[in-house]
KOLVEXVO-701541 format. One record per residue (C-alpha): x negated, y negated, z; residue in three letters; residue number from 1. Coordinates in Angstrom, 3 decimals. Example, Ala and Ser with C-alpha at 12.3 -4.5 7.8 and 13.67 -1.06 7.14 Angstrom:
        c1        c2        c3  miba  vexpa
   -12.300     4.500     7.800   ALA      1
   -13.670     1.060     7.140   SER      2
This chain:
        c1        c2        c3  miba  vexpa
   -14.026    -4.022    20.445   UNK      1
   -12.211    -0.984    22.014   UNK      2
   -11.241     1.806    19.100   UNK      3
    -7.435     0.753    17.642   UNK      4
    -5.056     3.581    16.709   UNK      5
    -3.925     1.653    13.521   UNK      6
    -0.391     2.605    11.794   UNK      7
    -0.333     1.889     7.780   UNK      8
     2.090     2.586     5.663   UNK      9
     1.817     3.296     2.043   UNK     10
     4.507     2.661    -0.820   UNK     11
     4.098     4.883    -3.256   UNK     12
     5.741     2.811    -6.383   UNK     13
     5.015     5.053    -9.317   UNK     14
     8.020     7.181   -11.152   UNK     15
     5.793    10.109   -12.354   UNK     16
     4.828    13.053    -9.611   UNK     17
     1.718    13.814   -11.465   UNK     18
     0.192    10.324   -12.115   UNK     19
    -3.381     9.419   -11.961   UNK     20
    -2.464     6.769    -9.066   UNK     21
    -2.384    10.053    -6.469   UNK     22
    -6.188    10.281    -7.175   UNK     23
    -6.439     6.698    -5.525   UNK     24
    -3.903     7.301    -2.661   UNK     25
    -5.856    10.788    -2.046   UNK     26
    -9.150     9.410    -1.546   UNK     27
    -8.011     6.403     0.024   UNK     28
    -5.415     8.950     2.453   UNK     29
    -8.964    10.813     3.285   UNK     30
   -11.053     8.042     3.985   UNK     31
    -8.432     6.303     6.283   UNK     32
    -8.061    10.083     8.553   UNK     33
   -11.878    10.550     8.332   UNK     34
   -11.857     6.656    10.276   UNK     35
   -10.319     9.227    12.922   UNK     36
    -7.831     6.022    14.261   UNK     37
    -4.936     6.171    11.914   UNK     38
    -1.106     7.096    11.557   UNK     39
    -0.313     7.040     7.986   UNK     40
     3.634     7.619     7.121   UNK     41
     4.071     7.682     3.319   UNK     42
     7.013     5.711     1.387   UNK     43
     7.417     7.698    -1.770   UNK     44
     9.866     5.317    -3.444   UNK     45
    11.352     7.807    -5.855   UNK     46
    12.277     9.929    -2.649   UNK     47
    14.851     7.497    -2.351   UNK     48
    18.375     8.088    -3.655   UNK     49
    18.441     6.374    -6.758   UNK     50
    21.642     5.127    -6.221   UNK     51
    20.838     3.115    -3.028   UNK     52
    17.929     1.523    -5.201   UNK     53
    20.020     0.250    -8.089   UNK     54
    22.748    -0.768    -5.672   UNK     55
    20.587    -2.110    -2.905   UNK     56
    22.174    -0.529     0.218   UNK     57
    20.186    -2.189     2.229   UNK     58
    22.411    -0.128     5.099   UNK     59
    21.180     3.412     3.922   UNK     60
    20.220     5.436     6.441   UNK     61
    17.171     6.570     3.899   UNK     62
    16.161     2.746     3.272   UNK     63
    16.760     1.858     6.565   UNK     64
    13.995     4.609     7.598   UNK     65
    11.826     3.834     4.973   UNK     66
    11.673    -0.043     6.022   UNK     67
    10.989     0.992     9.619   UNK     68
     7.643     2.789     8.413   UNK     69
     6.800    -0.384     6.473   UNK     70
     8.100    -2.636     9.519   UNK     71
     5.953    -0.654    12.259   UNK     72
     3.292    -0.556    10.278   UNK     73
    -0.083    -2.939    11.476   UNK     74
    -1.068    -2.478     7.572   UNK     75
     0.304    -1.808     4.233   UNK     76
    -0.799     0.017     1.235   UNK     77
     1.020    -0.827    -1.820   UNK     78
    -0.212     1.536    -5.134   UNK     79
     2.005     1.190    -8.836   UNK     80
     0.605     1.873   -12.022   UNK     81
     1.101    -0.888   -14.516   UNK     82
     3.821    -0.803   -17.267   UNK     83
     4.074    -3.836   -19.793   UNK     84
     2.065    -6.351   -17.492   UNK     85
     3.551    -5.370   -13.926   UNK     86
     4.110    -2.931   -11.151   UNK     87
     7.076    -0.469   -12.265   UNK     88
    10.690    -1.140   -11.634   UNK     89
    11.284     1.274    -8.933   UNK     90
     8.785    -0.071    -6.455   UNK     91
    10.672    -3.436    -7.157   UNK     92
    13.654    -2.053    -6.773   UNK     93
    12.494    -0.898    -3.315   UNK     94
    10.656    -4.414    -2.437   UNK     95
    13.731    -6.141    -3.137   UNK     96
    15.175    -4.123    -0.143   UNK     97
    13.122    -4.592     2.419   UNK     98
    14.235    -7.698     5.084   UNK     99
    13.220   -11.298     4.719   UNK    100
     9.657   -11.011     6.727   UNK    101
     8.908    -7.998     6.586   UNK    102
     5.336    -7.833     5.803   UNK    103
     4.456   -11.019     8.650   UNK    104
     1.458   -10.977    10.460   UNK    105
     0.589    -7.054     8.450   UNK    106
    -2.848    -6.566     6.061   UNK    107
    -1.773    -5.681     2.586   UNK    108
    -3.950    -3.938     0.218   UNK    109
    -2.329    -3.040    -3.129   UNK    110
    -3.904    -0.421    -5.455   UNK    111
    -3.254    -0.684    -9.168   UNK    112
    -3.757     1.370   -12.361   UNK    113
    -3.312     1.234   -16.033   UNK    114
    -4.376     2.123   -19.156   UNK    115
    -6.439    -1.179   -19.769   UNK    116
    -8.875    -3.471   -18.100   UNK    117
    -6.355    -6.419   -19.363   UNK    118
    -4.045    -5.713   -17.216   UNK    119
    -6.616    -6.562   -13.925   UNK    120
    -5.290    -9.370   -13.326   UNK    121
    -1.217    -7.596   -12.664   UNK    122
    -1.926    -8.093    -8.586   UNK    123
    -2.587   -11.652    -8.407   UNK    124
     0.000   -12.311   -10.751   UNK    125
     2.557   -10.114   -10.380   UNK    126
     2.712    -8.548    -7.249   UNK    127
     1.274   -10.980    -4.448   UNK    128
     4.143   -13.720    -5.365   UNK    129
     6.473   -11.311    -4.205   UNK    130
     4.420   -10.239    -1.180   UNK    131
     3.922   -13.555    -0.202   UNK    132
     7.950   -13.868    -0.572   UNK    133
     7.759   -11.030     2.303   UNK    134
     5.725   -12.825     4.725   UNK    135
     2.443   -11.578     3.818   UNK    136
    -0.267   -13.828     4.316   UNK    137
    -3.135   -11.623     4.030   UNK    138
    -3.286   -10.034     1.267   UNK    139
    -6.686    -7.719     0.392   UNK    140
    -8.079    -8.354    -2.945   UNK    141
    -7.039    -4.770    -3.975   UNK    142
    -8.394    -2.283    -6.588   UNK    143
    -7.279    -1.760   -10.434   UNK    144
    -8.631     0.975   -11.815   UNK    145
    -8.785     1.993   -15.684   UNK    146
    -6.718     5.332   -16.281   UNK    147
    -9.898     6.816   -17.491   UNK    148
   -11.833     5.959   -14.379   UNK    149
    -9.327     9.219   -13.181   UNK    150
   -10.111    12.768   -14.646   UNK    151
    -7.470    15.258   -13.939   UNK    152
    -9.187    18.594   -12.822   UNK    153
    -8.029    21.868   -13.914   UNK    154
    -7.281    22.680   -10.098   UNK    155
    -4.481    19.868   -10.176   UNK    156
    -6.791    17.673    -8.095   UNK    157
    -8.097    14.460    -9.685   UNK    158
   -12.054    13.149   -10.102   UNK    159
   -12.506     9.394    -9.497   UNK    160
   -15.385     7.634   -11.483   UNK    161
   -18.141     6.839    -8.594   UNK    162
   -17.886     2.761    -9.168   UNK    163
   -14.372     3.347    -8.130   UNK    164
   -14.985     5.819    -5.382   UNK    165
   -17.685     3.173    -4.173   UNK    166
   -14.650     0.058    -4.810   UNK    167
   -11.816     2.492    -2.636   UNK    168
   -14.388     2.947    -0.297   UNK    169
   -14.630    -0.269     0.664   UNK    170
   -11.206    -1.838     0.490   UNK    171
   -10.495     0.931     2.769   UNK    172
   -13.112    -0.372     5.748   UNK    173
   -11.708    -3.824     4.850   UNK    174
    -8.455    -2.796     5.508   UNK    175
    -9.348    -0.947     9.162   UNK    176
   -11.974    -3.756     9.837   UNK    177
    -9.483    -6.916     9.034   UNK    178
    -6.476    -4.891    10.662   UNK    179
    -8.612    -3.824    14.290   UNK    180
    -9.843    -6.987    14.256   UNK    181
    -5.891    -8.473    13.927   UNK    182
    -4.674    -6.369    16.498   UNK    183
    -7.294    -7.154    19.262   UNK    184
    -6.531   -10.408    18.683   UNK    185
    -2.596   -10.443    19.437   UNK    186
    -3.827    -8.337    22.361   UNK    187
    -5.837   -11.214    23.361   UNK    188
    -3.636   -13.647    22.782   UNK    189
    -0.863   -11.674    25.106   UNK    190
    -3.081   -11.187    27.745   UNK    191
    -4.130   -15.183    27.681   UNK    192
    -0.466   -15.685    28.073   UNK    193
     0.218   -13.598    30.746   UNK    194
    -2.453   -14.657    32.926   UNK    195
């Protein structure tokens, strides 16, 4: 199978700049560029203006640009931390404005954390009904991680437990695997068309 240049987007859905989730989205950013055959563009939902979230202007030029990285995108990330049971407010907010479809025929891998193992089961139950709303049909199994499986270091970096590192490690060839292996297929099936 020929190497893929594979474009995955990741929405970023937690309020807090500083939040233990970054030490999942950096490890997973670096293992997806060491793979050496991915674009990654970045939907920080708070980024947004918070005015076209709680209105849903859907025709903001800022939404509209953040939906086209999702929309391009042969894969999508989706991280939150948990609060009360769910994904936070603001990455629903920003779900609720992307189009009818928009994750069709796209890998989804959704990375969750919170400050207790109870809440493990928040992606199957809280998240991939709404995904599934958007089209997607493939949905990863994702990773939750345990707040405490994520030491802040005094550098401002973070230091992941090496279960998770192991867990991250491979959703992430999951995701490149499932997604390469999607792509050559449309290619095959346009070619088989054409000819």
């Amino acid at each position: 199978m020929a190497k893929q240049n594979l474009k995955i987007a990741i929405i970023v859905g937690s309020p807090n700049k500083v939040s233990r989730l970054n030490g999942l989205t950096r490890f997973v950013e670096e293992k997806l560029q060491a793979s050496g055959n991915v674009q990654l563009n970045w939907v920080q939902v708070t980024e947004l203006p918070p005015d076209d979230l709680i209105y849903a202007r859907f025709d903001s030029q800022d939404v509209r640009l953040a939906n086209g990285k999702v929309q391009e995108a042969d894969a999508v990330i989706v991280a939150s931390p948990v609060y009360k049971a769910s994904y936070t407010g603001v990455l629903k907010t920003y779900l609720d404005l992307l189009p009818q479809g928009a994750l069709e025929g796209k890998i989804v891998l959704p990375l969750f954390i919170g400050g207790t193992i109870s809440h493990l089961l928040s992606i199957d139950y809280a998240l991939k009904p709404v995904l599934a709303a958007l089209g997607a049909r493939h949905v990863l199994g994702g990773v939750f991680a345990v707040d405490s499986w994520v030491a802040k270091t005094e550098q401002g970096g973070y230091e992941l437990e090496e279960e998770l590192k192991s867990r991250l490690e491979n959703s992430v060839a999951e995701l490149i695997r499932e997604t390469a292996w999607r792509i050559e297929r449309k290619r095959e099936s346009e070619n088989a068309v054409k000819a």
